[in-house]
C-alpha positions as CSV (number, residue, x, y, z in Angstrom):
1,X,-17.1,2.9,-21.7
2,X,-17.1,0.1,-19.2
3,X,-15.0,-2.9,-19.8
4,X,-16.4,-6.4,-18.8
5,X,-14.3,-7.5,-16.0
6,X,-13.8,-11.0,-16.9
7,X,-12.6,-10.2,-20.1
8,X,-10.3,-7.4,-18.7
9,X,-8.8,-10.2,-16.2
10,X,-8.6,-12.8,-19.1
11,X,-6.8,-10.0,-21.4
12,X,-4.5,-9.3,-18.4
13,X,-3.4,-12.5,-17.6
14,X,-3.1,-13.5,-21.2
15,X,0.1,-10.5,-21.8
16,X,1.5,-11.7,-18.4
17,X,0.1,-9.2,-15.7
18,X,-0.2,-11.1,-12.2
19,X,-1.3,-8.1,-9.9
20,X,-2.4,-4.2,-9.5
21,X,-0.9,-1.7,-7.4
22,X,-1.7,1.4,-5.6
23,X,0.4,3.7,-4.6
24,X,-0.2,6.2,-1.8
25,X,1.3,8.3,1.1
26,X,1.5,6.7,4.8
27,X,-1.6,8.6,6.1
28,X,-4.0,8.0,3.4
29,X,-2.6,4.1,3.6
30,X,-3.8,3.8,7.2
31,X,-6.7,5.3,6.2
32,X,-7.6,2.8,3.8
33,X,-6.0,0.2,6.6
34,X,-9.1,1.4,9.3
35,X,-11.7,1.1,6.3
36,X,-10.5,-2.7,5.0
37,X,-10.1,-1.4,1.6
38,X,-9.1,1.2,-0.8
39,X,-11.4,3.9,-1.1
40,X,-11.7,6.9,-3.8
41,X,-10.4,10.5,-2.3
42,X,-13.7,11.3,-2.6
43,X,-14.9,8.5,0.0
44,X,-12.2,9.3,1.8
45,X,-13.6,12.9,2.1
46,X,-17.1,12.2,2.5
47,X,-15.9,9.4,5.6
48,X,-14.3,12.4,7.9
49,X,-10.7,10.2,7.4
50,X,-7.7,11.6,6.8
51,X,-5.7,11.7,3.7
52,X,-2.9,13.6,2.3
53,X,-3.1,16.0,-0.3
54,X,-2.1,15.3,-4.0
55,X,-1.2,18.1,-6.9
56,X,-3.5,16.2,-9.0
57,X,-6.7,17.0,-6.6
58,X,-8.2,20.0,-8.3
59,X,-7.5,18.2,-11.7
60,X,-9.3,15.0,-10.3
61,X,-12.6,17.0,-9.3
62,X,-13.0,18.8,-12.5
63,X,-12.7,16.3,-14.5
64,X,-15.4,13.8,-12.6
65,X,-12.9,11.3,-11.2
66,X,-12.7,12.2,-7.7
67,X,-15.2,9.5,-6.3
68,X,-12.8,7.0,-8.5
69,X,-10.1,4.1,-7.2
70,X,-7.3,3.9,-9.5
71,X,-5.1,1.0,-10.0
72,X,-1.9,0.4,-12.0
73,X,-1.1,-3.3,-13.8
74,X,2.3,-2.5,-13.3
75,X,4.7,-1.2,-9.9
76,X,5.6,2.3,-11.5
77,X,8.5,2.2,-8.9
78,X,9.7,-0.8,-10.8
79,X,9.2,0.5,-14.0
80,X,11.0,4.0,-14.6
81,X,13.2,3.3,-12.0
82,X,12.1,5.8,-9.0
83,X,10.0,6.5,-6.2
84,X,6.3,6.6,-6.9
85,X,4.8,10.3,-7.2
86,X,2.0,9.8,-4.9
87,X,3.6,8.2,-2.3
88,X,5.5,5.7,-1.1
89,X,3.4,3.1,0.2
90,X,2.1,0.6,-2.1
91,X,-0.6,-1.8,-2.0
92,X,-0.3,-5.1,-4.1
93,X,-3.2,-6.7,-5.2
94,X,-3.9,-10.2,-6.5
95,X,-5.4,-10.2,-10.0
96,X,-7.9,-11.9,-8.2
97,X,-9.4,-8.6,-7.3
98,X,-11.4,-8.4,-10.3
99,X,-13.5,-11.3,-9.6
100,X,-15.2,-9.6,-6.6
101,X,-18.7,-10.0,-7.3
102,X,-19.3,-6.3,-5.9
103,X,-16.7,-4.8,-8.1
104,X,-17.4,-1.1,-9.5
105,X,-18.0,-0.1,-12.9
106,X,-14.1,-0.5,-14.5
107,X,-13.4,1.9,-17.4
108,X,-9.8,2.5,-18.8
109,X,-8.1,5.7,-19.1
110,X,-6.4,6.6,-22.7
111,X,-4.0,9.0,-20.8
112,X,-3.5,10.2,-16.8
113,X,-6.0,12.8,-16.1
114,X,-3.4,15.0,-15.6
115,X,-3.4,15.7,-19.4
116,X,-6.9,15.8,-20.5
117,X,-8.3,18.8,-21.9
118,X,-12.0,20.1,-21.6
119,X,-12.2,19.9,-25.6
120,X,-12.0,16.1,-25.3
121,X,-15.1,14.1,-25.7
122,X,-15.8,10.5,-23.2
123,X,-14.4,8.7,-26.6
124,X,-11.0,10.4,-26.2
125,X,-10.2,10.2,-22.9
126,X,-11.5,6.7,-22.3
127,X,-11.2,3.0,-24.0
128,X,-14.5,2.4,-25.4
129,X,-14.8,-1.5,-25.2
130,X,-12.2,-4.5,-24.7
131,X,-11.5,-4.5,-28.6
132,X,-10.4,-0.7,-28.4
133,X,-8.3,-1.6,-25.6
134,X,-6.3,-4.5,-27.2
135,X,-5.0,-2.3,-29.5
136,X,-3.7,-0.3,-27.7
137,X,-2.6,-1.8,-23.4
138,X,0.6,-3.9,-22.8
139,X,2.6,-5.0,-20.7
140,X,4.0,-2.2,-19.0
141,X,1.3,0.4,-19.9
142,X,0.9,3.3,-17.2
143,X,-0.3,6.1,-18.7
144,X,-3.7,4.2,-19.5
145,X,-5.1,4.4,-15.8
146,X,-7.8,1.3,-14.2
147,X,-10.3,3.3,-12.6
148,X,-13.0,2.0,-10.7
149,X,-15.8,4.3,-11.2
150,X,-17.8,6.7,-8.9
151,X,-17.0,4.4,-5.9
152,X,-18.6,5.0,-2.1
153,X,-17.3,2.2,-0.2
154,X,-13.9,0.6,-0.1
155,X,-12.8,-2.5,-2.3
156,X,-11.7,-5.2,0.0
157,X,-8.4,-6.0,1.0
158,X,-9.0,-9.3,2.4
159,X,-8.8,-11.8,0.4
160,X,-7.4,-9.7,-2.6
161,X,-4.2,-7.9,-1.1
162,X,-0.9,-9.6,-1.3
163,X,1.6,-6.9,0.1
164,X,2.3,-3.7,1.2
165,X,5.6,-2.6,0.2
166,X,7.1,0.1,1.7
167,X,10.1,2.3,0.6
168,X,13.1,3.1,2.9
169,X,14.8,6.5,1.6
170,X,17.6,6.4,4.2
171,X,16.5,9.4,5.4
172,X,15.9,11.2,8.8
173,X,14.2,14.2,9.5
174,X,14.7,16.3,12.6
175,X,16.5,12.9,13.9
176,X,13.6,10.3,13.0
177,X,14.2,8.0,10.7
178,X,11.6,8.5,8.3
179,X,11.4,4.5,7.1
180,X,11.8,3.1,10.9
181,X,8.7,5.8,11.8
182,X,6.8,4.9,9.1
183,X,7.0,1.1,9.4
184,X,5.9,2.0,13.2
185,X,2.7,3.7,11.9
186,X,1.7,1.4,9.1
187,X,2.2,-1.8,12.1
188,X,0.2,0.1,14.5
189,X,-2.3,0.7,12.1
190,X,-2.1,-2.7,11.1
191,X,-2.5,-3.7,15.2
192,X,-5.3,-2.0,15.6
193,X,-7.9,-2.2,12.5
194,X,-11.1,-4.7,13.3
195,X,-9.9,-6.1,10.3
196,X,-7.6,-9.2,9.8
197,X,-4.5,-8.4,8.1
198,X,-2.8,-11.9,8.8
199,X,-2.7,-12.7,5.6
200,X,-1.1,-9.3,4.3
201,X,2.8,-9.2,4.3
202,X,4.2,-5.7,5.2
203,X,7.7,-5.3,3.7
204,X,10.9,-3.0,2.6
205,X,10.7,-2.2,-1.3
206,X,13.3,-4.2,-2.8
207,X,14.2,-2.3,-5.6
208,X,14.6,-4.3,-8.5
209,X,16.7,-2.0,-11.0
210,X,20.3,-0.6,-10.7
211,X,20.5,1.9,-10.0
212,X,17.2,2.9,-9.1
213,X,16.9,6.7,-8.0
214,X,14.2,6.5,-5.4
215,X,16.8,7.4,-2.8
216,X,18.5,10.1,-4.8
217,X,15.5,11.8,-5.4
218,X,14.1,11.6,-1.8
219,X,17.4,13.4,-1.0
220,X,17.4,16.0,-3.8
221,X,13.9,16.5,-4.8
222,X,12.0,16.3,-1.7
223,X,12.2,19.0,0.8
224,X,11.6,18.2,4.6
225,X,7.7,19.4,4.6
226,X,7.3,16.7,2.0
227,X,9.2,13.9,3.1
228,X,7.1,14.2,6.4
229,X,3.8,14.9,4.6
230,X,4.5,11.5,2.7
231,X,6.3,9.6,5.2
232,X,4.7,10.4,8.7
233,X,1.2,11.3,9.5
């Protein structure tokens, strides 16, 4: 199941993907922020560091991906138009990434793992080679899923990551501004890593659909446990 990574990057580039994102909550960003890198939950877990929970944890330990980093070609924010599901903190990567020479294991997801079924067999829940793979990714995919495989240490923000983009939901919770507060946390985290984010920009999500409903559904679908769960650590 693993797909050469220079062929994956070629294939990429060649149906006009420039970078890979991952989305996550404010607290399991600075995590990643300390380490220098994304990490798997599973790293994240076996490290002592903190990390907010995610609906889709039980699924990803049944199902043998806990100790994998996934990645998204495209900003899912972007795409539907609304906020992104596990958080909203994104990390932007340059496709660069997948030239680092201690890159995991990548194999492609036919579907989230949210979906799979213990019926299916490796061949039906994952692309079997770059030709399989062709047939099927474009640009825009999202439901097939980059995952880094059984993962232990983190994949290197520097010199890889481009951005992190935050959203602003124009909301405050018990009279903090959830966005300001944020910003605060991710800087400070930023401040005070033994890593150099210099080269990192930290900015507001522009978004780039009208209308987008990121801020509608922070208002109506998010309660005030989880708007500080995601927002504030």
């Amino acid at each position: 199941m693993e797909i050469n990574k220079q062929e994956f990057k070629s294939f990429l580039s060649d149906i006009g993907v420039t970078h890979l994102h991952h989305a996550n909550t404010v607290l399991t960003a600075c995590s990643f922020i300390k380490c220098g890198g994304l990490l798997s939950r599973g790293a994240v877990e076996h490290l002592g560091l903190k990390q907010t929970p995610q609906d889709s944890d039980d699924i990803d330990k049944q199902f043998g991906v806990w100790d994998d980093i996934f990645l998204d070609s495209v900003d899912l924010h972007d795409l539907f138009p609304r906020q992104n599901l596990y958080g909203p903190v994104v990390f932007k990567f340059s496709l660069d990434v997948l030239d680092h020479e201690e890159l995991p294991v990548i194999w492609i997801t036919k579907d989230n793992p949210i979906r799979w079924t213990k019926e299916q067999s490796p061949e039906q829940r994952y692309f079997k080679d770059i030709t399989e793979l062709k047939d099927s990714y474009s640009l825009g995919s999202y439901q097939e899923m980059i995952t880094l495989r059984s993962t232990h240490s983190p994949l290197p923000f520097s010199p890889f990551l481009e951005e992190i983009i935050l959203d602003n939901p124009g909301l405050a919770v018990s009279d903090v501004s959830l966005f300001k507060e944020a910003g605060n946390i991710l800087k400070q985290a930023l401040k005070e890593s033994d890593f150099d984010y210099s080269h990192v920009k930290l900015t507001t999500r522009k978004c780039k659909k009208s209308p987008c409903y990121c801020r509608d559904n922070y208002l109506k679908q998010y309660g005030a446990d989880k708007l500080k769960l995601f927002f504030l650590n």
